[in-house]
PDB file of the backbone (N, CA, C, O) and the ligand in Angstrom, with CONECT records:
HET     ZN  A 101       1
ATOM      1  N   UNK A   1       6.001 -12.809  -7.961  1.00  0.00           N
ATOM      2  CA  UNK A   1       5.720 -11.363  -7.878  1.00  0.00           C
ATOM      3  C   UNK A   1       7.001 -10.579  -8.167  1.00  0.00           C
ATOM      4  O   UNK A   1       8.081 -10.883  -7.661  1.00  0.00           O
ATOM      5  N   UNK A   2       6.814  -9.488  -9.062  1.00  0.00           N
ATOM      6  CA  UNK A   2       8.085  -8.542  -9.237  1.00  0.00           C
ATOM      7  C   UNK A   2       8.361  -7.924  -7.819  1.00  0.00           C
ATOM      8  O   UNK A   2       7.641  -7.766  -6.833  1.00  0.00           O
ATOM      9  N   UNK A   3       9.795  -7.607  -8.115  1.00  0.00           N
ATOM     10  CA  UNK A   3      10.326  -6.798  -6.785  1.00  0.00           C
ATOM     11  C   UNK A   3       9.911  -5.242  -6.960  1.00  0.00           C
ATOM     12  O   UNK A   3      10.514  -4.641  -7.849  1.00  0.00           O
ATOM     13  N   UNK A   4       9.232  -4.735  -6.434  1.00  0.00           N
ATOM     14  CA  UNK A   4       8.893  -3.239  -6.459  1.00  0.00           C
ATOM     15  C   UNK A   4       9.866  -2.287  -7.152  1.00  0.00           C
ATOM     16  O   UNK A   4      11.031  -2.682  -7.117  1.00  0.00           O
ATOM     17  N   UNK A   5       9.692  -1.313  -7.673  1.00  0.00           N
ATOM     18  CA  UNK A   5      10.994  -0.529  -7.827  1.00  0.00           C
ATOM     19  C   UNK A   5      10.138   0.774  -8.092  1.00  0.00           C
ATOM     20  O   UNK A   5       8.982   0.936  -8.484  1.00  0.00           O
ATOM     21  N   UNK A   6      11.397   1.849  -7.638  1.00  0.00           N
ATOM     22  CA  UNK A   6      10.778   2.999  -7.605  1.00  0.00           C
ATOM     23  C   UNK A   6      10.025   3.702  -8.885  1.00  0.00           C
ATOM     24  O   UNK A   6      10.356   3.704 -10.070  1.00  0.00           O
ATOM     25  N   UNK A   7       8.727   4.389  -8.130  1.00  0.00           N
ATOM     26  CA  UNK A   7       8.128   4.961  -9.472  1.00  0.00           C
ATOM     27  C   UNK A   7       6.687   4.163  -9.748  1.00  0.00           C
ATOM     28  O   UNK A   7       5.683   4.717 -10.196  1.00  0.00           O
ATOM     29  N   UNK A   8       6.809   2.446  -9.313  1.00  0.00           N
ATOM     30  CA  UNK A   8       5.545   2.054  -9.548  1.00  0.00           C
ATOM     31  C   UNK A   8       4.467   2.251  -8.813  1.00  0.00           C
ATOM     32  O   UNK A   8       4.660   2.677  -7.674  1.00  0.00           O
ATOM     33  N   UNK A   9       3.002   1.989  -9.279  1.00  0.00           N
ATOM     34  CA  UNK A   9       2.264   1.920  -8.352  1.00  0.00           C
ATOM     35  C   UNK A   9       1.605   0.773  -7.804  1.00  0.00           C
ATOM     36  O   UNK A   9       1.202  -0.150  -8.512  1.00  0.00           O
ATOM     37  N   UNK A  10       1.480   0.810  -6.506  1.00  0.00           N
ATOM     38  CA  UNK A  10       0.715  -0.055  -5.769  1.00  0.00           C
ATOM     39  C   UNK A  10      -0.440   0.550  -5.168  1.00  0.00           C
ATOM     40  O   UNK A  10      -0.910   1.674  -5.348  1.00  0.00           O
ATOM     41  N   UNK A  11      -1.033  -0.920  -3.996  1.00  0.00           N
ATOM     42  CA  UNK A  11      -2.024  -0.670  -3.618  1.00  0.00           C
ATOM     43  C   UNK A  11      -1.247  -0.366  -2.159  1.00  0.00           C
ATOM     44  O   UNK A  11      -0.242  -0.936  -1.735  1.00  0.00           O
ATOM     45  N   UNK A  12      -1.833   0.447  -1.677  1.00  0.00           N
ATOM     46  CA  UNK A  12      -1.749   0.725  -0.195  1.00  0.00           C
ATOM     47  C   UNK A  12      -2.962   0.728   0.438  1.00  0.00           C
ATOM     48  O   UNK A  12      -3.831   1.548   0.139  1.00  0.00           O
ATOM     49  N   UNK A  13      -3.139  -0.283   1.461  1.00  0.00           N
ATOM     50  CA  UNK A  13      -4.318  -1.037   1.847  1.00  0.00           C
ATOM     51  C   UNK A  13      -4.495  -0.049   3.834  1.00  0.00           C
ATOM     52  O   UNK A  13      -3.728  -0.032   4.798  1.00  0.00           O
ATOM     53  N   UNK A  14      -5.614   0.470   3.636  1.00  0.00           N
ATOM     54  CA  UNK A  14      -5.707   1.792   4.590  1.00  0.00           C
ATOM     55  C   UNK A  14      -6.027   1.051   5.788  1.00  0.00           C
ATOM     56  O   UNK A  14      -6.646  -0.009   5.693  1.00  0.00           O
ATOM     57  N   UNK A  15      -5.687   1.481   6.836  1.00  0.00           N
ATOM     58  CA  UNK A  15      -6.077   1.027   8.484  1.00  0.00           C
ATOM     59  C   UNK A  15      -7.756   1.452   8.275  1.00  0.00           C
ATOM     60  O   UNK A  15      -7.992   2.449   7.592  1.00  0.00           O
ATOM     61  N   UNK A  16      -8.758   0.774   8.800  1.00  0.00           N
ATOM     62  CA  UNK A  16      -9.806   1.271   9.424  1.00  0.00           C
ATOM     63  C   UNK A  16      -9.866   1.789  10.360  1.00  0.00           C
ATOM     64  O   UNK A  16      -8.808   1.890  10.981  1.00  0.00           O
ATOM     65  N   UNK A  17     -10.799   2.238  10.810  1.00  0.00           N
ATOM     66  CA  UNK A  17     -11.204   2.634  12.654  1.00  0.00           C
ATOM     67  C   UNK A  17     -11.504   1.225  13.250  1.00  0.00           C
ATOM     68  O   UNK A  17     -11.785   0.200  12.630  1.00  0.00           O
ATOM     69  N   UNK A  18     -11.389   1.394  14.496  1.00  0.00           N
ATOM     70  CA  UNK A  18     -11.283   0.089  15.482  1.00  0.00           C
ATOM     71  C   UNK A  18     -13.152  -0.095  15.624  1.00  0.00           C
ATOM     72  O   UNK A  18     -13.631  -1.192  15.911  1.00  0.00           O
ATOM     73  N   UNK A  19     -14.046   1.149  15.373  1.00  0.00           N
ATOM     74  CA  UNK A  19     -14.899   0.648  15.954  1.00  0.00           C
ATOM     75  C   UNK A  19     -15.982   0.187  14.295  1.00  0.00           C
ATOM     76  O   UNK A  19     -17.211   0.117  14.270  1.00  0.00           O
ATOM     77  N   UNK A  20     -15.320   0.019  13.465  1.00  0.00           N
ATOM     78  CA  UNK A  20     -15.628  -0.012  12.057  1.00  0.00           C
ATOM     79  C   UNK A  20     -16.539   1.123  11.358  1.00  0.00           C
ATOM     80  O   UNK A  20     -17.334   0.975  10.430  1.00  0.00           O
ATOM     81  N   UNK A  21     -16.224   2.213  12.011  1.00  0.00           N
ATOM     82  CA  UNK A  21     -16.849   3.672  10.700  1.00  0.00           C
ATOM     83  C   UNK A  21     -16.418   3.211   9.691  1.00  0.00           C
ATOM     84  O   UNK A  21     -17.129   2.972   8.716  1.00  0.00           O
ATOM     85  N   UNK A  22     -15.104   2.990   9.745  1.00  0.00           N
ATOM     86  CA  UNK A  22     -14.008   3.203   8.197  1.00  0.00           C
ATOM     87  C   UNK A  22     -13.501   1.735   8.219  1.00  0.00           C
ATOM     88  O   UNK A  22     -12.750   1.218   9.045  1.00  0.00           O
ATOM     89  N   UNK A  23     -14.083   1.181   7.120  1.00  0.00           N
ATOM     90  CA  UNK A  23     -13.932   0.427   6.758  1.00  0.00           C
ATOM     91  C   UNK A  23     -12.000   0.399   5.782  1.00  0.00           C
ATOM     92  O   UNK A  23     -11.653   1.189   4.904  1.00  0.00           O
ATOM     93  N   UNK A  24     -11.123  -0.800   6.384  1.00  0.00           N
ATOM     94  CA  UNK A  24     -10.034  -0.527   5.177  1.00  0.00           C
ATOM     95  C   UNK A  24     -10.147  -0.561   3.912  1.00  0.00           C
ATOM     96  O   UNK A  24     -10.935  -1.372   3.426  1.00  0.00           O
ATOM     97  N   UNK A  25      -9.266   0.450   2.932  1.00  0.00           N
ATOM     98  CA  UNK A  25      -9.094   0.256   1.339  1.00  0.00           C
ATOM     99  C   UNK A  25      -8.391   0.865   1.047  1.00  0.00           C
ATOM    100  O   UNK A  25      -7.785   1.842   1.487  1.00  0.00           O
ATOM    101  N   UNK A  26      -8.439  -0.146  -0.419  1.00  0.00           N
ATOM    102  CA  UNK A  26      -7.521   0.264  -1.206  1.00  0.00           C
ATOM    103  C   UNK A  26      -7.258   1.461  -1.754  1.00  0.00           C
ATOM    104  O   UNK A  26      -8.069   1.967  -2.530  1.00  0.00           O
ATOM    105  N   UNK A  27      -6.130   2.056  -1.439  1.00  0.00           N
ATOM    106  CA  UNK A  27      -5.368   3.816  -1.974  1.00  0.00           C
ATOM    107  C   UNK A  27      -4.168   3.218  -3.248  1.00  0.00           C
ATOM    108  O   UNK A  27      -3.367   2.286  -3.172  1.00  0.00           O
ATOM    109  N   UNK A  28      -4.446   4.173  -4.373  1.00  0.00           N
ATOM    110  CA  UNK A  28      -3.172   4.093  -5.097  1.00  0.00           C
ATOM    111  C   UNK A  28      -2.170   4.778  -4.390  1.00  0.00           C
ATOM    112  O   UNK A  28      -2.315   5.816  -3.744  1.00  0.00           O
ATOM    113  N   UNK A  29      -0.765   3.886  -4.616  1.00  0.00           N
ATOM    114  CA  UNK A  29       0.297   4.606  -3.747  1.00  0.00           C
ATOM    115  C   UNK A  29       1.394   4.154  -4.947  1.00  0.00           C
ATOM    116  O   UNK A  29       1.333   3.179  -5.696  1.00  0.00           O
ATOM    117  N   UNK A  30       2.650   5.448  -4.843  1.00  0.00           N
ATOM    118  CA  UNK A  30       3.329   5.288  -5.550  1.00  0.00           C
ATOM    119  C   UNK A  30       4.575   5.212  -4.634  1.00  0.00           C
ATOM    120  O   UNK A  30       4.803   5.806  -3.580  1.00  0.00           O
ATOM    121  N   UNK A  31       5.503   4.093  -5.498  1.00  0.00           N
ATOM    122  CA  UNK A  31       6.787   3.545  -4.710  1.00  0.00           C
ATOM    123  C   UNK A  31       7.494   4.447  -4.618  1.00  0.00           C
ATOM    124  O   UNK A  31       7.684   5.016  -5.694  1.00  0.00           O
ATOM    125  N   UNK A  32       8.448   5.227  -3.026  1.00  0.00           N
ATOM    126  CA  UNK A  32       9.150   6.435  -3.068  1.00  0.00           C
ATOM    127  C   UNK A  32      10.618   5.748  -3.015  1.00  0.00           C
ATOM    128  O   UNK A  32      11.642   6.259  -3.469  1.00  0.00           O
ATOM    129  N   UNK A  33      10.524   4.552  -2.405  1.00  0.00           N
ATOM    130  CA  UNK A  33      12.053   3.966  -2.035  1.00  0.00           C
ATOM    131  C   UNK A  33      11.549   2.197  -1.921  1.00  0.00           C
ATOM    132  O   UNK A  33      10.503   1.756  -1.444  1.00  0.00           O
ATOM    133  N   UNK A  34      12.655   1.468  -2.515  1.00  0.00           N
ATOM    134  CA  UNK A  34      12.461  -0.106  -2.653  1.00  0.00           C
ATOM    135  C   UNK A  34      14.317  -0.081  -2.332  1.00  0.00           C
ATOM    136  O   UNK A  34      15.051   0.727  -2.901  1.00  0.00           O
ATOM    137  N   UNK A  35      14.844  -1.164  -1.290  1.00  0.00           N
ATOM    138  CA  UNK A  35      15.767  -1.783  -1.739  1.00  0.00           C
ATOM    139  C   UNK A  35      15.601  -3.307  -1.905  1.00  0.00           C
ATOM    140  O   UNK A  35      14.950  -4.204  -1.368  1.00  0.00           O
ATOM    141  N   UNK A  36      16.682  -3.148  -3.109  1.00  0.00           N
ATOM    142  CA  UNK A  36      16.678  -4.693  -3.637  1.00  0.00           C
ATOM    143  C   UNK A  36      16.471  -5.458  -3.072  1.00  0.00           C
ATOM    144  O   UNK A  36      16.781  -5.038  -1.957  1.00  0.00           O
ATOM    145  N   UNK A  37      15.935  -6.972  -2.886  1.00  0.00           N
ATOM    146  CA  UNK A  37      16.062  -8.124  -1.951  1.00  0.00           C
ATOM    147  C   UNK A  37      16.073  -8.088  -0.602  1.00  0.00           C
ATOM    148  O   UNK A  37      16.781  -8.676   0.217  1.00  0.00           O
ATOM    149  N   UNK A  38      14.744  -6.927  -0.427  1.00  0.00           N
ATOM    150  CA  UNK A  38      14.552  -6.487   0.971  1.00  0.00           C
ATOM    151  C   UNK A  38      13.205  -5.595   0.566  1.00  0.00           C
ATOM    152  O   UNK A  38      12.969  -4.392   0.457  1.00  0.00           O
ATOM    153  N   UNK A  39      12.462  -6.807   0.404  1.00  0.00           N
ATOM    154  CA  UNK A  39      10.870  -5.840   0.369  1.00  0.00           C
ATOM    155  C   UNK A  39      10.383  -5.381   1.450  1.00  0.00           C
ATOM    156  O   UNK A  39       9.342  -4.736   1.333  1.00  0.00           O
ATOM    157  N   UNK A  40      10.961  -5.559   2.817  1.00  0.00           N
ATOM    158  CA  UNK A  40      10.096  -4.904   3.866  1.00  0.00           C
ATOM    159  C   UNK A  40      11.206  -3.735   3.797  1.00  0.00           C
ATOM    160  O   UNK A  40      11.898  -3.881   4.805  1.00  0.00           O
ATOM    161  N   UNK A  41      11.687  -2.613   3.026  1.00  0.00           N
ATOM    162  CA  UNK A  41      12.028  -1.272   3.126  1.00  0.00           C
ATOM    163  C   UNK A  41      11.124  -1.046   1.797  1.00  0.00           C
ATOM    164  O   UNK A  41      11.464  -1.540   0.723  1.00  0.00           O
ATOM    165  N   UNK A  42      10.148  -0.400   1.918  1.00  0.00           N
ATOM    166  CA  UNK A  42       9.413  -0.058   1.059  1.00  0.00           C
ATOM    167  C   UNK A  42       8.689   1.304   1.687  1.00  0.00           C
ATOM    168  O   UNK A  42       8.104   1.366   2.769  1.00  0.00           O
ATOM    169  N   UNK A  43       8.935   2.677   0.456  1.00  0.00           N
ATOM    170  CA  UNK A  43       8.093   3.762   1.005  1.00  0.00           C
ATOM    171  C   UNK A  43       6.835   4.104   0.122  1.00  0.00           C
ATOM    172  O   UNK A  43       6.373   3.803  -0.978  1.00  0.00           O
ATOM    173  N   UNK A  44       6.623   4.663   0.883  1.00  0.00           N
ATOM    174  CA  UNK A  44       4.995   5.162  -0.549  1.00  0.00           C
ATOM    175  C   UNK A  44       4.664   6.141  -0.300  1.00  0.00           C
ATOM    176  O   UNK A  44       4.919   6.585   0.819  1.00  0.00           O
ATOM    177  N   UNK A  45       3.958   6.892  -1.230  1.00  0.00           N
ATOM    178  CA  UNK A  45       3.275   8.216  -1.316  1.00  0.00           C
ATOM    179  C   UNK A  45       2.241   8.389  -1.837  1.00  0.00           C
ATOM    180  O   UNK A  45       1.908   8.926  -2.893  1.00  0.00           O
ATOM    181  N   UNK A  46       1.536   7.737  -0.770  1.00  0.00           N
ATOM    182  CA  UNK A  46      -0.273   7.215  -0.665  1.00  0.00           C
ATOM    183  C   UNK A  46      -1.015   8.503  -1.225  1.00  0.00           C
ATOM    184  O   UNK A  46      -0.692   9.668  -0.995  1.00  0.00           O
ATOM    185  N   UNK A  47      -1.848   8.156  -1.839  1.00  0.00           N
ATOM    186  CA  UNK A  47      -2.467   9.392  -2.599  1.00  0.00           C
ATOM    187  C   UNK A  47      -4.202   9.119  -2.527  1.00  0.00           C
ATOM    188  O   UNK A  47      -4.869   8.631  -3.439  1.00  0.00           O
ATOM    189  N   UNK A  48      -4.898   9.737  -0.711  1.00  0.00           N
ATOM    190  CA  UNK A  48      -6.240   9.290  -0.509  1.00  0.00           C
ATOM    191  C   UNK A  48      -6.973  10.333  -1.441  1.00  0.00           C
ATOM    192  O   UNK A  48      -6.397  11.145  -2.164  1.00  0.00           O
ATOM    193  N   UNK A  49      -7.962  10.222  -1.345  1.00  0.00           N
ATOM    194  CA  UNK A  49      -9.114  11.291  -2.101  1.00  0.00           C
ATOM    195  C   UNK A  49      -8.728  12.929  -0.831  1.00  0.00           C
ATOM    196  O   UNK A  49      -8.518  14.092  -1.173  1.00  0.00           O
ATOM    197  N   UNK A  50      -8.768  12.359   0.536  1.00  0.00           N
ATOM    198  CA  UNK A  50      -8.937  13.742   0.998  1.00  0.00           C
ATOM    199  C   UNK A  50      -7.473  14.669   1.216  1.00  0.00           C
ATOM    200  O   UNK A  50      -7.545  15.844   1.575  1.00  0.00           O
ATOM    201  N   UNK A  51      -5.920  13.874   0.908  1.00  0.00           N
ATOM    202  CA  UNK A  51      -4.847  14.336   0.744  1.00  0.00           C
ATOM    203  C   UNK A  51      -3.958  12.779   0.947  1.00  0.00           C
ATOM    204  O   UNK A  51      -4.216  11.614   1.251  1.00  0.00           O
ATOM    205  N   UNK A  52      -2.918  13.511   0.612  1.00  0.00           N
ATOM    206  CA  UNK A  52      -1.591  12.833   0.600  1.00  0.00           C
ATOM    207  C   UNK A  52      -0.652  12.320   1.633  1.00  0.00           C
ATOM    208  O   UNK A  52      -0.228  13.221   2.356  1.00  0.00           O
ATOM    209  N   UNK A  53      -0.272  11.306   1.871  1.00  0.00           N
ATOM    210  CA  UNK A  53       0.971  10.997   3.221  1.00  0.00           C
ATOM    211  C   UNK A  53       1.780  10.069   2.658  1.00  0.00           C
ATOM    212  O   UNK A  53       1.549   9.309   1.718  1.00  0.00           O
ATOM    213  N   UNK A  54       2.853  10.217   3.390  1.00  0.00           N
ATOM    214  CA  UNK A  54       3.980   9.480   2.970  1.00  0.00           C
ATOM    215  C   UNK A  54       4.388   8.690   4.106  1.00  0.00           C
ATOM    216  O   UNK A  54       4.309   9.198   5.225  1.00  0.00           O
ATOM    217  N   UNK A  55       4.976   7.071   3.910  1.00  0.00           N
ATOM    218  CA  UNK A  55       4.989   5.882   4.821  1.00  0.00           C
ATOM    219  C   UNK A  55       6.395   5.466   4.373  1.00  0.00           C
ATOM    220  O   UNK A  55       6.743   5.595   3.199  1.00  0.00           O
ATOM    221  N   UNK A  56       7.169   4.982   5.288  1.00  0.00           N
ATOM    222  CA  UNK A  56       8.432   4.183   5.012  1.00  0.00           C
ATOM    223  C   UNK A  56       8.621   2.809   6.170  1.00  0.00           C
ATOM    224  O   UNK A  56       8.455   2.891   7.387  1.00  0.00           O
ATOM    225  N   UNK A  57       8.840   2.110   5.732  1.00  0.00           N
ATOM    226  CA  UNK A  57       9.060   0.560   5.946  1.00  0.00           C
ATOM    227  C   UNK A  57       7.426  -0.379   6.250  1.00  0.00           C
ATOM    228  O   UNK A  57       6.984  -0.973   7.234  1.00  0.00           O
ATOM    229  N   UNK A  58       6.773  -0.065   4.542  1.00  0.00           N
ATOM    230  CA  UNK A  58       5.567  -0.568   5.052  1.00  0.00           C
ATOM    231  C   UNK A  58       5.691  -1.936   4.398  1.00  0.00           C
ATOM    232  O   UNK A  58       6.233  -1.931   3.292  1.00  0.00           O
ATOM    233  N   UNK A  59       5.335  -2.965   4.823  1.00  0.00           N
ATOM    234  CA  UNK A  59       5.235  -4.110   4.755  1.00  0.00           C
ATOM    235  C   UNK A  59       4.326  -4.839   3.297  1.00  0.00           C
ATOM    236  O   UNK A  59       3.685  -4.108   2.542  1.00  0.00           O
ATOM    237  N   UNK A  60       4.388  -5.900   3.155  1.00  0.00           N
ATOM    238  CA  UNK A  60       3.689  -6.512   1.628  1.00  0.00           C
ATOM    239  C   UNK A  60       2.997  -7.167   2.319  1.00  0.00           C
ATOM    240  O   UNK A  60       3.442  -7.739   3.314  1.00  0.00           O
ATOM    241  N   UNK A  61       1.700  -7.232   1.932  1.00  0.00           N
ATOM    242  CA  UNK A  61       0.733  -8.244   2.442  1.00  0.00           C
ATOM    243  C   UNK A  61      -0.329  -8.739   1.195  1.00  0.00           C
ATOM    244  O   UNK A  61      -1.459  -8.292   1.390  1.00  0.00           O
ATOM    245  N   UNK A  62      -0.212  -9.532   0.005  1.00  0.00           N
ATOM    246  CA  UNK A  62      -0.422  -9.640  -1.042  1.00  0.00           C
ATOM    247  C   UNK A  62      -2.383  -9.875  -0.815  1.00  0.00           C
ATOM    248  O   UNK A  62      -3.057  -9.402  -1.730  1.00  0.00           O
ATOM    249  N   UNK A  63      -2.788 -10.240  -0.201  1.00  0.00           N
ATOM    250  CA  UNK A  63      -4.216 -10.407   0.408  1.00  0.00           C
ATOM    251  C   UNK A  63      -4.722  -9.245   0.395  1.00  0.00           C
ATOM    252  O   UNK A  63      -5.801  -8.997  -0.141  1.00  0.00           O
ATOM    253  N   UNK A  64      -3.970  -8.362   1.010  1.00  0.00           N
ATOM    254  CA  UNK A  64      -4.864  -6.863   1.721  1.00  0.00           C
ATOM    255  C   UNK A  64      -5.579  -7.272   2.895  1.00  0.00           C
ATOM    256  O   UNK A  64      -6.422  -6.482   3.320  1.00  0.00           O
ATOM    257  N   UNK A  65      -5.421  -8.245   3.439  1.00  0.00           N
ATOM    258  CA  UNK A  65      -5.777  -8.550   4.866  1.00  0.00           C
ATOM    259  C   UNK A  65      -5.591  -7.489   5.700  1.00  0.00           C
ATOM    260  O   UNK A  65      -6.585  -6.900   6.126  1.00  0.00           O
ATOM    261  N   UNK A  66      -4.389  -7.107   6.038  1.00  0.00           N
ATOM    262  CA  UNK A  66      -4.245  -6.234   7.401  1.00  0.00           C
ATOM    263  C   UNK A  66      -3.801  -4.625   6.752  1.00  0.00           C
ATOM    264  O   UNK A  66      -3.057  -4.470   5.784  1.00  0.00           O
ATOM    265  N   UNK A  67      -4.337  -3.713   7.398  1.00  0.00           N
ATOM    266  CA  UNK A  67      -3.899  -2.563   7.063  1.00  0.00           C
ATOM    267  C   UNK A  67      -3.016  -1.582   7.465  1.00  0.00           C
ATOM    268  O   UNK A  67      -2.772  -1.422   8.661  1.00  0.00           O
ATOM    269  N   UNK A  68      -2.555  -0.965   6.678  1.00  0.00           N
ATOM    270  CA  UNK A  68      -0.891  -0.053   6.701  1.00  0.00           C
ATOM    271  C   UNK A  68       0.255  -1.799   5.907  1.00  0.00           C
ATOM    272  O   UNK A  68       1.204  -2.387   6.426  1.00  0.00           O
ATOM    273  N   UNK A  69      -0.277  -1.993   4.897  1.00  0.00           N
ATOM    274  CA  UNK A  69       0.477  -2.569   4.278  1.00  0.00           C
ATOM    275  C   UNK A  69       0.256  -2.388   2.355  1.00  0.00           C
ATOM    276  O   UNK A  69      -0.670  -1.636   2.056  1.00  0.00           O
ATOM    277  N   UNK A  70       0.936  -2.939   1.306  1.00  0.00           N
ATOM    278  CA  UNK A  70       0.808  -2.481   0.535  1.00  0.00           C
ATOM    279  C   UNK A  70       0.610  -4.108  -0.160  1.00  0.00           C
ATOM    280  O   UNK A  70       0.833  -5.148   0.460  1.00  0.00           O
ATOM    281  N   UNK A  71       0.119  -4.011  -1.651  1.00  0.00           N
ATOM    282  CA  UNK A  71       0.268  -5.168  -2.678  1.00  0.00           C
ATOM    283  C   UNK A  71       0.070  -4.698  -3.940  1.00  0.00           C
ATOM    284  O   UNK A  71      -0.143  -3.511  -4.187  1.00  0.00           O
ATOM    285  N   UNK A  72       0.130  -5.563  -4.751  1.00  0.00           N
ATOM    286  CA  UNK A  72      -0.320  -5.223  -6.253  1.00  0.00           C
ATOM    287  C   UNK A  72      -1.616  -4.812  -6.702  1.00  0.00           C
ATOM    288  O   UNK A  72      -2.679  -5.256  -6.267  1.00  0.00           O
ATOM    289  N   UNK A  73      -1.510  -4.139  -7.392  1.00  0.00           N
ATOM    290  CA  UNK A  73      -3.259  -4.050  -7.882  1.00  0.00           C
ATOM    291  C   UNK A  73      -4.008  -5.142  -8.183  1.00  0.00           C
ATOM    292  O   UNK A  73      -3.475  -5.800  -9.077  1.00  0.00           O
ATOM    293  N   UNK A  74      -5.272  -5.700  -7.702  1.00  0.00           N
ATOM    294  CA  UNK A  74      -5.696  -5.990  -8.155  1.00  0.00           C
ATOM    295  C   UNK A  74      -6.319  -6.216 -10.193  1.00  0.00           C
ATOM    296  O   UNK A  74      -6.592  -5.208 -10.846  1.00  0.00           O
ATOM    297  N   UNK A  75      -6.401  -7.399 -10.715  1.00  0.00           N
ATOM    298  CA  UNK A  75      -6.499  -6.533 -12.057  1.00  0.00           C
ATOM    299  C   UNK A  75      -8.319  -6.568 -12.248  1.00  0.00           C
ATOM    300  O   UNK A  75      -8.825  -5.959 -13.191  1.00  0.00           O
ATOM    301  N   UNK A  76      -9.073  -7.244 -11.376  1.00  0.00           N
ATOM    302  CA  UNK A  76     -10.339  -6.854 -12.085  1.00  0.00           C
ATOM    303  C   UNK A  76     -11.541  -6.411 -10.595  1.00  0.00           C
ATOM    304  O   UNK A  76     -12.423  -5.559 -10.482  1.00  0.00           O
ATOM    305  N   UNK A  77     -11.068  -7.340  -9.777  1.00  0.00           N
ATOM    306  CA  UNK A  77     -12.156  -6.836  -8.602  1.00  0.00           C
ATOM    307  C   UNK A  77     -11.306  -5.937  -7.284  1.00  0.00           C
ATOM    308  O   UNK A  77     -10.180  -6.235  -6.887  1.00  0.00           O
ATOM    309  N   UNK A  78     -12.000  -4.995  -6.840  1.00  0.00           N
ATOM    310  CA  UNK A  78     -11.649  -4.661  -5.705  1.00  0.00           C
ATOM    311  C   UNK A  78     -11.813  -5.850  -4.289  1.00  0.00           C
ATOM    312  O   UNK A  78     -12.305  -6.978  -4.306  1.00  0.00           O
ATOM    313  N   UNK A  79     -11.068  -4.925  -2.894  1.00  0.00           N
ATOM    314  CA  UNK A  79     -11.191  -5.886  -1.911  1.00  0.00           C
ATOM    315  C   UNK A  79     -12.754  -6.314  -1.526  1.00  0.00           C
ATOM    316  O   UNK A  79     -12.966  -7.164  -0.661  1.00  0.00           O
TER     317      UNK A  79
HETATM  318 ZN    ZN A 101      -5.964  -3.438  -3.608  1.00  0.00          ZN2+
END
């Protein structure tokens, strides 16, 4: 996997609700801050349908298993 660098986009993989209304998913998010050889400092500037937030030291979780973490796009199916 490439090392992130600022400017790209990822997936930023959304928390659900605990009692499952909201199901997690995938948000395009764009990289605000990467340092080198230290992927857990990673920021983003998650871009949902109903507005915008910004996250710093979110974690890689290449699955999309757990949410408030980020990965690559998928290239053909969603989660
Ligand atoms: Zn995804």
């Amino acid at each position: 996997m490439p090392q992130p660098t600022i400017g790209r986009i990822v997936h930023y993989r959304s928390h659900g609700t605990p009692g499952g209304e909201y199901q997690p998913q995938c948000r395009a998010a764009i990289v605000t801050e990467a340092v080198r050889g230290d992927s857990e400092l990673i920021g983003l500037a998650v871009l949902n349908p109903e507005g915008m937030f910004f996250n710093r030291y979110i974690p890689h979780d290449q699955h999309g298993e757990y949410g408030g973490t980020w990965h690559w796009p998928e290239r053909a199916k969603e989660h």
